[in-house]
DRENMARGU-634207 format. One record per residue: residue in one letter; z, x negated, y negated of N, C-alpha, C in turn. Coordinates in steps of 0.02 Angstrom, whole numbers, plus 50000, padded with zeros to 5 digits. Layout:
> res,n.c3,n.c1,n.c2,ca.c3,ca.c1,ca.c2,c.c3,c.c1,c.c2
> A,Z,X,Y,Z,X,Y,Z,X,Y $
...
This chain:
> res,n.c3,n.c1,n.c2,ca.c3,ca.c1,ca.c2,c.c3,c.c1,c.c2
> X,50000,49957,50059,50000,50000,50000,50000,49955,49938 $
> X,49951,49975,49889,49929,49924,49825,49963,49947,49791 $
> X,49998,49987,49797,50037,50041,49691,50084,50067,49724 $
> X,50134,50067,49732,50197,50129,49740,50182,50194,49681 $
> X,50168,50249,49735,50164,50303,49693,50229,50344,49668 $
> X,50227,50333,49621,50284,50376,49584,50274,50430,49529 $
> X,50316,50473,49519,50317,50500,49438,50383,50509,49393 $
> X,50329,50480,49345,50373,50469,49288,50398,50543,49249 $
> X,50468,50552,49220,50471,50618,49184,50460,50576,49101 $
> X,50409,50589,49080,50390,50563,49010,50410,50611,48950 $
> X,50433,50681,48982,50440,50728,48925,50477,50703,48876 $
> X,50432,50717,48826,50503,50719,48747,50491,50621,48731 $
> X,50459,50600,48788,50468,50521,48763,50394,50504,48736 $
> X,50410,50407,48694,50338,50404,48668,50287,50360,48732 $
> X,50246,50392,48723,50171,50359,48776,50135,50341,48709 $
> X,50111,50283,48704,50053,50262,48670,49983,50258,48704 $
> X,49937,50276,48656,49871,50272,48682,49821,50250,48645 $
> X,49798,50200,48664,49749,50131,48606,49694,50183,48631 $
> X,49643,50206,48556,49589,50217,48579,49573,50315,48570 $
> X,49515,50315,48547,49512,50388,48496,49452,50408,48528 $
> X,49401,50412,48600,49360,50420,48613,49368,50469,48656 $
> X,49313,50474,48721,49313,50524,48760,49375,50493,48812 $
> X,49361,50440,48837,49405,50425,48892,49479,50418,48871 $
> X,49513,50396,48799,49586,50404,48793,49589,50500,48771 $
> X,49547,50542,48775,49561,50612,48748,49593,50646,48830 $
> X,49544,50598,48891,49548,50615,48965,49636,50612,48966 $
> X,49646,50532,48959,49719,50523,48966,49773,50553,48925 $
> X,49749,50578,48854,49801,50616,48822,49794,50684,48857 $
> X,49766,50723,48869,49776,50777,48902,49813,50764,48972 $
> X,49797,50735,49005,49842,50703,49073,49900,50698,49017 $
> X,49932,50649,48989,50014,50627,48978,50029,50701,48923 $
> X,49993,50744,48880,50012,50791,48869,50044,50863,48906 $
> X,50016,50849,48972,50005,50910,49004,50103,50895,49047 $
> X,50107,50828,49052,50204,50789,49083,50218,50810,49009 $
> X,50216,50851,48932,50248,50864,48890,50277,50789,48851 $
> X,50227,50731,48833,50235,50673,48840,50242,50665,48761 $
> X,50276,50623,48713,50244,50638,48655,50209,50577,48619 $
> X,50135,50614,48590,50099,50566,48606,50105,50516,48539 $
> X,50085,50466,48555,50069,50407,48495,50003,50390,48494 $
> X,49959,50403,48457,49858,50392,48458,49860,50327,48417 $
> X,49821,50275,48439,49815,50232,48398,49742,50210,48399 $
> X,49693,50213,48348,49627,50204,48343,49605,50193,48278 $
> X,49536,50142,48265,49504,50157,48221,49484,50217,48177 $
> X,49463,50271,48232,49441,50316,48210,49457,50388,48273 $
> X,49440,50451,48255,49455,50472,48311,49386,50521,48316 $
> X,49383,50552,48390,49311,50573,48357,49356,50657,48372 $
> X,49297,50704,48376,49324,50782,48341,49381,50799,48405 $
> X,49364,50791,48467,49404,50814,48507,49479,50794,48516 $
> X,49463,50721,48505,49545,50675,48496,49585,50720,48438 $
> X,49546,50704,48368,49577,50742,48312,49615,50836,48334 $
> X,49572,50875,48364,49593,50929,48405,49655,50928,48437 $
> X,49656,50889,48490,49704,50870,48537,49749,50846,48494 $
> X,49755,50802,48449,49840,50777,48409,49862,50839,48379 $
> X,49801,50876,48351,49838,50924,48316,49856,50984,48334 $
> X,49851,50996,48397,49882,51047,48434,49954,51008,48472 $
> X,49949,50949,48503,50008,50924,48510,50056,50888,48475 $
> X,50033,50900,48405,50086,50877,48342,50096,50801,48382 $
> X,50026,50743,48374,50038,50673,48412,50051,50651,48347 $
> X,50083,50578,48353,50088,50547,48284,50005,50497,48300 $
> X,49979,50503,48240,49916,50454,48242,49910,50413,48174 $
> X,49904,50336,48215,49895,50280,48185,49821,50268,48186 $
> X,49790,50283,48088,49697,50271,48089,49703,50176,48091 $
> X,49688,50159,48133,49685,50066,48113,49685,50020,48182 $
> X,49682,49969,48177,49692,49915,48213,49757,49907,48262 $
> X,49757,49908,48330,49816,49897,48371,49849,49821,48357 $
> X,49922,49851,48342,49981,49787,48321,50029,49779,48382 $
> X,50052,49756,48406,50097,49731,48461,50162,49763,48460 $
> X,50189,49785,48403,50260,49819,48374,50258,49887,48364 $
> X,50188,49909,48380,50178,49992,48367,50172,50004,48449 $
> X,50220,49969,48493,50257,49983,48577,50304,49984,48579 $
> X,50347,49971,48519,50409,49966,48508,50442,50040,48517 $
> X,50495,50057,48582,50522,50111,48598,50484,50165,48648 $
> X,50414,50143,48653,50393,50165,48698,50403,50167,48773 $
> X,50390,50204,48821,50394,50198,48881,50328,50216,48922 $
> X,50298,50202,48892,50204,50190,48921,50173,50188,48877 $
> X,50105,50138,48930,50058,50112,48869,49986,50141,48906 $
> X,49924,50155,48868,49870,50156,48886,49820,50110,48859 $
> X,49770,50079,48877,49730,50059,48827,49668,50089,48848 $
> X,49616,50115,48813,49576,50162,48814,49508,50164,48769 $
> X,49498,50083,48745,49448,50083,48688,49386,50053,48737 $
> X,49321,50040,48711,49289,50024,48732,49269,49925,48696 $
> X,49328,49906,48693,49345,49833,48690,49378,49804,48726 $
> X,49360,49757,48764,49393,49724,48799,49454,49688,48780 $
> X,49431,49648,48731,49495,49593,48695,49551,49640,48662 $
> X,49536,49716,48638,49599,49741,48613,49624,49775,48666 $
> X,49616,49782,48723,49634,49807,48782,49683,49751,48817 $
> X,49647,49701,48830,49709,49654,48847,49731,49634,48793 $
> X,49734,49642,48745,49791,49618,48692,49843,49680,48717 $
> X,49839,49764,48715,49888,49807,48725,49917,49780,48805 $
> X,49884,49762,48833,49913,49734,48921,49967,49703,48903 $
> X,49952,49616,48863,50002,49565,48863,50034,49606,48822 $
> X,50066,49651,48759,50085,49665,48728,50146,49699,48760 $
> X,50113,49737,48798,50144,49785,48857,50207,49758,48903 $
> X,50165,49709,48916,50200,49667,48971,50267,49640,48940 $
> X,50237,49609,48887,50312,49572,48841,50369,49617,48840 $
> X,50354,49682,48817,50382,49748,48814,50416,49786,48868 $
> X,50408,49741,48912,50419,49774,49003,50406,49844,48993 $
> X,50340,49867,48961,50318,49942,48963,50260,49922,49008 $
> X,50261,50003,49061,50213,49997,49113,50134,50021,49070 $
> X,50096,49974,49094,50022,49996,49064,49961,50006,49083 $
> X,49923,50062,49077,49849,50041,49105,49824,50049,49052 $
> X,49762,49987,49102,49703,49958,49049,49649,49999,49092 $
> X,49626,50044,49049,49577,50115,49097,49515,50059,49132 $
> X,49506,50072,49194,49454,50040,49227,49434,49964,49263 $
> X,49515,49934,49233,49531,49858,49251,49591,49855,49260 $
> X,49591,49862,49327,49671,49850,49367,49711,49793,49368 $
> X,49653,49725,49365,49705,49670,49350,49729,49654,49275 $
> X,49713,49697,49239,49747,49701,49186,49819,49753,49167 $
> X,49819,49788,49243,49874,49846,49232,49928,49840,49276 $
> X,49971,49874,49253,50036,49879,49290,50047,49941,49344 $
> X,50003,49997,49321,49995,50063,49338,49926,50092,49340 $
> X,49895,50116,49376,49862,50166,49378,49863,50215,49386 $
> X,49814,50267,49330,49826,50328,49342,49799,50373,49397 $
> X,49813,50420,49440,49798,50456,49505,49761,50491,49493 $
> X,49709,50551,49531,49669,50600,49513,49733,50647,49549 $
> X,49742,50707,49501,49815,50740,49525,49764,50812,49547 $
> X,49809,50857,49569,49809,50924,49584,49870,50942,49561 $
> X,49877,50978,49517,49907,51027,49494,49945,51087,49495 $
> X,49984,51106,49530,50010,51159,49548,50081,51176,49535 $
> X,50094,51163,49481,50179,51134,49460,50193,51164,49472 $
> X,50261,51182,49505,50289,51108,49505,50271,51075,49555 $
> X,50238,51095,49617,50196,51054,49653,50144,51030,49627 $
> X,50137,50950,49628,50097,50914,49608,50072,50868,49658 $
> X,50003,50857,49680,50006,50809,49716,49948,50764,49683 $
> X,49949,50685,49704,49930,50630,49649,49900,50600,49715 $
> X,49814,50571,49705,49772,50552,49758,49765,50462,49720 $
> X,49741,50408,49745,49716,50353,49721,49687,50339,49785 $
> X,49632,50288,49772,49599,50237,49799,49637,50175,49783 $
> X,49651,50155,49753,49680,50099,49717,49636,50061,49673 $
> X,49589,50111,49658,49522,50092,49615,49464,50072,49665 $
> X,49482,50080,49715,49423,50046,49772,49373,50083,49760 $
> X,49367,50169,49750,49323,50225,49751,49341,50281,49719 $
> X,49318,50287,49660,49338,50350,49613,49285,50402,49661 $
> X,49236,50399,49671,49213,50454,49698,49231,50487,49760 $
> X,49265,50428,49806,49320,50459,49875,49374,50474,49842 $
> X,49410,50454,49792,49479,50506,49758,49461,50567,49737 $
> X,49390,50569,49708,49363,50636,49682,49372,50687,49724 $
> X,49315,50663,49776,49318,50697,49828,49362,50734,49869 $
> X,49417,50696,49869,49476,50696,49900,49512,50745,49853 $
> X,49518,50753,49806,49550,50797,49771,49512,50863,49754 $
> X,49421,50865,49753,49409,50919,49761,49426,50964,49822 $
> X,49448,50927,49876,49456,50963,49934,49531,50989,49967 $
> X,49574,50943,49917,49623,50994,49890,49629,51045,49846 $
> X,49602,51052,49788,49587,51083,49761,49565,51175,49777 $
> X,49503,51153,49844,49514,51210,49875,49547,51230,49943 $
> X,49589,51177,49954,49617,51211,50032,49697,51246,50004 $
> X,49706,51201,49940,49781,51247,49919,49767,51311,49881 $
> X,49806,51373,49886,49812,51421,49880,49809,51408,49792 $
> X,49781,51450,49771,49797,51453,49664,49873,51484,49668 $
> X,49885,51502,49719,49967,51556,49692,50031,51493,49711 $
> X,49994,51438,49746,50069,51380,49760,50110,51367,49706 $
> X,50068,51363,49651,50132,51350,49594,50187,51411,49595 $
> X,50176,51490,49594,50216,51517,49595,50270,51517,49666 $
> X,50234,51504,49717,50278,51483,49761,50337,51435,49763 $
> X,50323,51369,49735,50362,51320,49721,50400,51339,49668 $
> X,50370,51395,49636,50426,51386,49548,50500,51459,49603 $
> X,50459,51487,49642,50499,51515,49671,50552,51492,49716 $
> X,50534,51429,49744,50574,51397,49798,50634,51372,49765 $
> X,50596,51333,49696,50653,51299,49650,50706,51368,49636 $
> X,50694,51402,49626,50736,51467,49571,50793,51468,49652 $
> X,50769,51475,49707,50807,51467,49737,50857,51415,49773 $
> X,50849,51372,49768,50861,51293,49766,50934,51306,49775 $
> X,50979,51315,49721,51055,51300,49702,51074,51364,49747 $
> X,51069,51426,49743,51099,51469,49765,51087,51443,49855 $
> X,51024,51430,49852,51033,51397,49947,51100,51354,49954 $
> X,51069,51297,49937,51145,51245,49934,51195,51265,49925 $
> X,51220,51316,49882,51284,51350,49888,51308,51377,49935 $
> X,51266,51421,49965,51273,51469,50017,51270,51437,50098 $
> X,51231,51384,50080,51226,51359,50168,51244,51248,50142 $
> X,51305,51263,50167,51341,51198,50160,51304,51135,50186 $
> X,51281,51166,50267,51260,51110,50301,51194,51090,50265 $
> X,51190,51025,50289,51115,51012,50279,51057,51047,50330 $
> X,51069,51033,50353,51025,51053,50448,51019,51117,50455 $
> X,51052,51186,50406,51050,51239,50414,51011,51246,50363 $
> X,51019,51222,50294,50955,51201,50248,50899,51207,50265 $
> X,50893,51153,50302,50822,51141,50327,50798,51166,50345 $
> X,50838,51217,50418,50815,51251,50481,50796,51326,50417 $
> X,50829,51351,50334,50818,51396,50322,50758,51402,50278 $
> X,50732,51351,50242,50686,51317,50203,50630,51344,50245 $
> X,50628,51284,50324,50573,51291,50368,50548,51385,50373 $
> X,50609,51394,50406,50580,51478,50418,50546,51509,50375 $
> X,50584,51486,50308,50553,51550,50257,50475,51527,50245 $
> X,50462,51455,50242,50387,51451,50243,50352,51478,50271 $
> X,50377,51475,50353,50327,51492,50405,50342,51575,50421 $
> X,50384,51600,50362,50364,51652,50363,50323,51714,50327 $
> X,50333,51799,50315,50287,51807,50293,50293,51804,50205 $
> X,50344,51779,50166,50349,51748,50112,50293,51748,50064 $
> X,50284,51685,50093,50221,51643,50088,50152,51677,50051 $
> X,50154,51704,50118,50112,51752,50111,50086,51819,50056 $
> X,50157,51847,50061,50172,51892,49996,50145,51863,49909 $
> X,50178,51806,49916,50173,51772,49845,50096,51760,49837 $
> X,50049,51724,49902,49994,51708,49874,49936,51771,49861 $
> X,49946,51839,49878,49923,51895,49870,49948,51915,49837 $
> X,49988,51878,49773,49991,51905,49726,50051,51965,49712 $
> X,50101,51971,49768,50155,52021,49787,50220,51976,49764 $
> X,50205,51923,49719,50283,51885,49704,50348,51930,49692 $
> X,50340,51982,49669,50429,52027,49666,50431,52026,49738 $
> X,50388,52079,49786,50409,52076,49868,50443,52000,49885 $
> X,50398,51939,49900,50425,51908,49925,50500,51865,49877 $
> X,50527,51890,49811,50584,51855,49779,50627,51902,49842 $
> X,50618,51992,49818,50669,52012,49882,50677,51989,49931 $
> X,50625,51982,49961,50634,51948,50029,50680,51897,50056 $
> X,50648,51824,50009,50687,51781,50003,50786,51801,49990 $
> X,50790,51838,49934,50858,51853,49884,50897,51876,49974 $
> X,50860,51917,50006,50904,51971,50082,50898,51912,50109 $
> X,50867,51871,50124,50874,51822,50202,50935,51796,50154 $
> X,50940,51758,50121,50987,51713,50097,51080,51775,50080 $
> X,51044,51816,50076,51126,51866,50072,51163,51858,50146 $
> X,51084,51881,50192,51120,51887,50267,51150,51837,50290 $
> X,51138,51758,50251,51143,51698,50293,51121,51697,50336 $
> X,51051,51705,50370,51019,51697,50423,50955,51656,50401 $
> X,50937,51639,50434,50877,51608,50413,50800,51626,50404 $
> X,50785,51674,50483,50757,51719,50464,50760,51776,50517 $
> X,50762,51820,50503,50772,51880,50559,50700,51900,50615 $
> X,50705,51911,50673,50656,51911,50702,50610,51965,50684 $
> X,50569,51945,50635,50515,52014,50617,50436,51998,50627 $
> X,50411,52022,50679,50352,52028,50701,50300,52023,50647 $
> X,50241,52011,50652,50175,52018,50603,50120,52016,50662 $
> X,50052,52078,50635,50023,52060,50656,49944,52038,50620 $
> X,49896,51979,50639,49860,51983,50591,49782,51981,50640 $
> X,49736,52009,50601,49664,52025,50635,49603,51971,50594 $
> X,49598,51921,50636,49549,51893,50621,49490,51883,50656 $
> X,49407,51899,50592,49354,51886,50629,49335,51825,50639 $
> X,49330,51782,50674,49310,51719,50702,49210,51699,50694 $
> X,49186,51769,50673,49130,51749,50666,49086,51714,50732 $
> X,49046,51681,50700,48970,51637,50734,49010,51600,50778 $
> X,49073,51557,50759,49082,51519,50783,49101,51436,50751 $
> X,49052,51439,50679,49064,51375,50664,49132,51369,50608 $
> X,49192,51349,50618,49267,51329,50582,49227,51322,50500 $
> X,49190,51312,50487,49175,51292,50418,49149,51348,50382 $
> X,49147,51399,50415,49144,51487,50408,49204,51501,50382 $
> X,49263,51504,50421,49328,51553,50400,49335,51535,50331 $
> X,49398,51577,50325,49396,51581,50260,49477,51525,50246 $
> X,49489,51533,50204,49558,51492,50189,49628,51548,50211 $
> X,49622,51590,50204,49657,51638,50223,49670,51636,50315 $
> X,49614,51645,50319,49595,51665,50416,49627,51576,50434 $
> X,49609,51536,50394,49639,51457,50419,49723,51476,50430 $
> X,49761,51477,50384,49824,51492,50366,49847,51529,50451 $
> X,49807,51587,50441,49857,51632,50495,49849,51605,50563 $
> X,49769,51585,50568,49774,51541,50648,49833,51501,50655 $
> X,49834,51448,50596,49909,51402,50595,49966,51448,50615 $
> X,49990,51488,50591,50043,51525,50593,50041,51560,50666 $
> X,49995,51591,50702,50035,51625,50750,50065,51591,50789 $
> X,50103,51634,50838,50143,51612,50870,50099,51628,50960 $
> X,50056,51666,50938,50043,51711,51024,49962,51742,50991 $
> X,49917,51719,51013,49837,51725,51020,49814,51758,51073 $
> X,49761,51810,51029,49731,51839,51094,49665,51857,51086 $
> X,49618,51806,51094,49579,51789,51119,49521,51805,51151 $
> X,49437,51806,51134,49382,51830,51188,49343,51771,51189 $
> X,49297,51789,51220,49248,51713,51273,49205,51716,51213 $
> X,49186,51750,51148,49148,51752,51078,49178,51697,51055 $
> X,49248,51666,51037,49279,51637,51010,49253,51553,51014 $
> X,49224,51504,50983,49185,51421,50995,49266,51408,51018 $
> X,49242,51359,51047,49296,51296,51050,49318,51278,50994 $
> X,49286,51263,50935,49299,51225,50887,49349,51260,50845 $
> X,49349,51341,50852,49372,51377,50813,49443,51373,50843 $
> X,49458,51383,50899,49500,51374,50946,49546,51308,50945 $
> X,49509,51242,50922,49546,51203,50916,49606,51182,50849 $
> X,49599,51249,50820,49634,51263,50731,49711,51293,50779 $
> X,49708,51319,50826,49788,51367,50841,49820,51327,50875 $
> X,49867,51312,50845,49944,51272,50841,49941,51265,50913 $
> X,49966,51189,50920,49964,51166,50995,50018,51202,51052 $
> X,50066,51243,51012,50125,51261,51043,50123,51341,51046 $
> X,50055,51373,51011,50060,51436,51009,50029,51456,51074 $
> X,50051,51526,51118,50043,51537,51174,49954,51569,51176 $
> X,49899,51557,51210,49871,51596,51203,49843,51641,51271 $
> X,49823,51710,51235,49802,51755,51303,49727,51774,51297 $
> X,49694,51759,51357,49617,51804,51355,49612,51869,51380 $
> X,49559,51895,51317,49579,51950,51343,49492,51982,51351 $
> X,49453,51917,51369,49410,51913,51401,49340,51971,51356 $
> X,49330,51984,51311,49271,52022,51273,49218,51966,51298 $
> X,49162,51991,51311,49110,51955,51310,49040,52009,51321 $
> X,49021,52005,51245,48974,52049,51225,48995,52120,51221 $
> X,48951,52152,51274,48967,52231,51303,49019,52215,51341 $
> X,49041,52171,51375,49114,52173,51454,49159,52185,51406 $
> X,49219,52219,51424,49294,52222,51414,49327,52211,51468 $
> X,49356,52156,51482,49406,52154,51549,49472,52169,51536 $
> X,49487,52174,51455,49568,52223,51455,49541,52262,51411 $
> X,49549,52330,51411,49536,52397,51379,49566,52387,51301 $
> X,49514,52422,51267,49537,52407,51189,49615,52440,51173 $
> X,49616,52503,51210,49704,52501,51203,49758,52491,51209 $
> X,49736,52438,51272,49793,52409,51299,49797,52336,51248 $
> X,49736,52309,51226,49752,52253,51188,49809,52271,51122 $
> X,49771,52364,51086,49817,52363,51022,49892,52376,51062 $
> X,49923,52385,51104,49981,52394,51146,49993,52314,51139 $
> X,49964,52280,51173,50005,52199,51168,50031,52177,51089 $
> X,49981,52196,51052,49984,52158,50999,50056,52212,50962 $
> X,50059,52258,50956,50100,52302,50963,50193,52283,50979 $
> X,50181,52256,51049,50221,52242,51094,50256,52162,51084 $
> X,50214,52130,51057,50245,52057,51047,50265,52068,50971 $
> X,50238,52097,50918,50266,52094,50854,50321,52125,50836 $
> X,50337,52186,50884,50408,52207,50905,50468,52144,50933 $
> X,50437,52093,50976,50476,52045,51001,50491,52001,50946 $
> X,50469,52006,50882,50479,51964,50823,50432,51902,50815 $
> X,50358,51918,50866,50311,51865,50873,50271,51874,50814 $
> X,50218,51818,50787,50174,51818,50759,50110,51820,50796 $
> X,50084,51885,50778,50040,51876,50849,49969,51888,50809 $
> X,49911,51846,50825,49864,51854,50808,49786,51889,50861 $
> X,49745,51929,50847,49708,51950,50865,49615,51916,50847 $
> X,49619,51879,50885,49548,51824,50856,49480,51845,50902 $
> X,49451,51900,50843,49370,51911,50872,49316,51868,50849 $
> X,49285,51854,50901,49212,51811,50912,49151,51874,50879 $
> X,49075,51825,50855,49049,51855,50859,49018,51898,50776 $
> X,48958,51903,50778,48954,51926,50690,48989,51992,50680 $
């Protein structure tokens, strides 16, 4: 590992940023968005920089970078399209034991910045270590779409519950074991369809009962389609993960098949085409029958 990834809480503190163009406007919106407060230091700024200070009330210095305008700071950027005033803010930096990047030249930096995803308070932060901006890209467009848009409210929900957990359940290990459940349960779920009051109740009763989670069945119906995994949807991904008990026809690829949890039980229930080898009512009876048992039971049809 080239960088220990960390984050910094910058709120309320000063970040300086050498440089009034497109690429320091990139990084002030990044250290604006941590509530950072900014310091602009440039010749000139062009319309968007000028925009950006003046919606984040930045202090901006029009002129030449000085070595003493780092003084009290706790990050540095340099961001011009000069080399020599770029490593002048590096050594400057350095003297300063303030951490710095020099945008696009790592052996001039202390830090690099990550391509993040966003989901506060879940945040997650990708690097190459500069090896490949277009595999970090990448890599983050494809987070981008495998996480749900509703995780932030999930997490801002987990936090709200945070202290009252710890209060209520002393141990650690009961923590954990209550954390785990509520993910993998139907929670989750609630919040990212957009039902966040349902799942606060939800959450507010498991944590009254002190239980972790009570055995409550779900059942969910997914079409499996053609066959090819790069079909489903992000949703239909999720619930394959989640069941607990699959049931299954000879329509269903392998490939699709190889998404359900290595530990979840599964049953055939043999569709193939026109054949039924278990009668369509006896299947809605199973599925029926295990979500009563407090299973997560999923129903996975093959087939357009």
């Amino acid at each position: 590992m080239e960088f220990l990834p960390v984050f910094l809480n910058i709120r309320d503190r000063k970040c300086v940023i050498v440089g009034g163009g497109e690429v320091a406007v990139r990084k002030a919106r990044l250290l604006s968005r941590a509530e950072a407060k900014l310091h602009i230091i440039a010749p000139q700024l062009n319309t968007e920089m000028q925009s950006l200070c003046k919606a984040q009330a930045a202090v901006v210095t029009i002129g030449t970078f000085e070595p003493s305008q780092l003084a009290g700071a706790v990050l540095a950027i340099a961001a011009t399209d000069d080399i020599k005033t770029n490593i002048a803010v590096s050594v400057a930096a350095k003297e300063f034991n303030i951490p710095v990047n020099v945008v696009d030249e790592p052996e001039y930096s202390t830090f690099i910045t990550p391509a993040v995803v966003d989901r506060s308070p879940l945040v997650i932060a990708i690097s190459s270590s500069g090896s490949s901006p277009i595999l970090t890209r990448q890599v983050k467009a494809l987070n981008e779409t495998m996480l749900p848009s509703r995780m932030a409210e999930l997490a801002t929900l987990l936090r709200e519950f945070r202290e009252p957990v710890q209060e209520s359940l002393t141990n650690f290990e009961d923590r954990v074991k209550f954390w785990e459940d509520v993910l993998d349960s139907e929670i989750p779920e609630l919040v990212y369809s957009g039902q966040l009051e349902q799942g606060r109740d939800k959450l507010a009763a498991r944590l009254t009962s002190k239980t972790a989670i009570d055995a409550i069945g779900e059942v969910y119906l997914v079409g499996a389609g053609p066959g090819d995994p790069d079909l489903l949807t992000l949703r239909a991904l999720r619930l394959i993960h989640k069941a607990d008990i699959v049931l299954y026809d000879r329509l269903v690829s392998d490939e699709i098949m190889l998404r359900i949890r290595p530990d979840a039980e599964r049953i055939h229930v043999g569709k193939a085409r026109s054949e039924h080898s278990v009668e369509q009512g006896k299947i809605n009876q199973m599925l029926v029958d295990f979500a009563r048992a407090g299973k997560r039971v999923l129903r996975l049809k093959g087939g357009d």
